[in-house]
C-alpha positions as CSV (number, residue, x, y, z in Angstrom):
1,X,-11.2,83.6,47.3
2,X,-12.7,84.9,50.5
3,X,-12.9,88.4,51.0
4,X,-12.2,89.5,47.5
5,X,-16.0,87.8,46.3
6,X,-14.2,86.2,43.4
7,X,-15.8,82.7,42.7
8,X,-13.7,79.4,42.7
9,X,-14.9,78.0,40.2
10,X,-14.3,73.9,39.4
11,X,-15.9,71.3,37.2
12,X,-16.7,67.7,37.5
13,X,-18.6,64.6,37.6
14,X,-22.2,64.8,40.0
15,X,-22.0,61.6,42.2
16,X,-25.8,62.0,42.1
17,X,-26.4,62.5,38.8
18,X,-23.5,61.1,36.9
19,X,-23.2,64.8,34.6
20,X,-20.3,67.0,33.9
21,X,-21.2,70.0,36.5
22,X,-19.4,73.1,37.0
23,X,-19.8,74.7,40.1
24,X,-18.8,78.8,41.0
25,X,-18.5,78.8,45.0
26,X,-17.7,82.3,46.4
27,X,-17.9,84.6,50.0
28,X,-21.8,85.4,50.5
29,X,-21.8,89.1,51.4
30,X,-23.7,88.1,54.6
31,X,-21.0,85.8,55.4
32,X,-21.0,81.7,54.5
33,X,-20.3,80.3,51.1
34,X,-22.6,80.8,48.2
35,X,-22.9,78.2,45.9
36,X,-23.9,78.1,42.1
37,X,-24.1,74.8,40.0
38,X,-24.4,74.4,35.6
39,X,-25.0,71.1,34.0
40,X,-22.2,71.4,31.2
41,X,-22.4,67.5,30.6
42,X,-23.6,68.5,26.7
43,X,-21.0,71.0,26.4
44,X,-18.0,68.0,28.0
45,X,-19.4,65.5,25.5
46,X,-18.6,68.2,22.6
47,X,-15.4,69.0,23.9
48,X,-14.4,65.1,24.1
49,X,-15.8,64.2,20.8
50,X,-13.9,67.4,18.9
51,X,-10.4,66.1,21.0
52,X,-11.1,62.9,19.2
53,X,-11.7,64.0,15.4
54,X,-8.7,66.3,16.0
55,X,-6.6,63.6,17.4
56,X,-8.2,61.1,14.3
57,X,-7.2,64.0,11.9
58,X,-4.1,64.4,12.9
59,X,-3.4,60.8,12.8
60,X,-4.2,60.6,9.3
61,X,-2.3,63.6,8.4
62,X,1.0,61.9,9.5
63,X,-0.2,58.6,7.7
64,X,-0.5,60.5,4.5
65,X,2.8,62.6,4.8
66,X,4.6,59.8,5.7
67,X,3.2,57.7,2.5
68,X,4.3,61.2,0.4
69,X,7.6,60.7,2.2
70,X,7.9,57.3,1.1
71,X,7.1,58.1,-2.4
72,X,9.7,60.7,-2.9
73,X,12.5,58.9,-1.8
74,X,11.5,56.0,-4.1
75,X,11.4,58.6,-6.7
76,X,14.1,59.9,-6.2
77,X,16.4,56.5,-5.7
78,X,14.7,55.9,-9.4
């Protein structure tokens, strides 16, 4: 946000590289843009893979209430 210093700050994929980057771009105080860049591909890969073990947990969560379900209304038709 020029004038206030406060850094726009965005993340994506390096065409050069092919790495998660996340880059803070703010006013310089002599005027111009100052850029700074992290490689955060580790930290994306993390993220991604715990997305997927949640997602993989909470698909068998459902599969096994679902089965509990199933057996207490057998139960209780018996």
């Amino acid at each position: 946000m020029i004038g206030t210093r406060r850094a726009v700050r965005f993340r994506a994929i390096s065409g050069v590289t092919g790495r998660w980057v996340e880059t803070d771009i703010y006013a310089a105080l002599t005027g111009g843009l100052t850029a700074a860049y992290r490689d955060i591909h580790k930290k994306k890969l993390v993220e991604e893979r715990r997305r997927l073990v949640v997602a993989k947990l909470t698909h068998r969560i459902k599969d096994t209430f679902t089965l509990v379900l199933a057996v207490a209304e057998q139960t209780r038709r018996d």
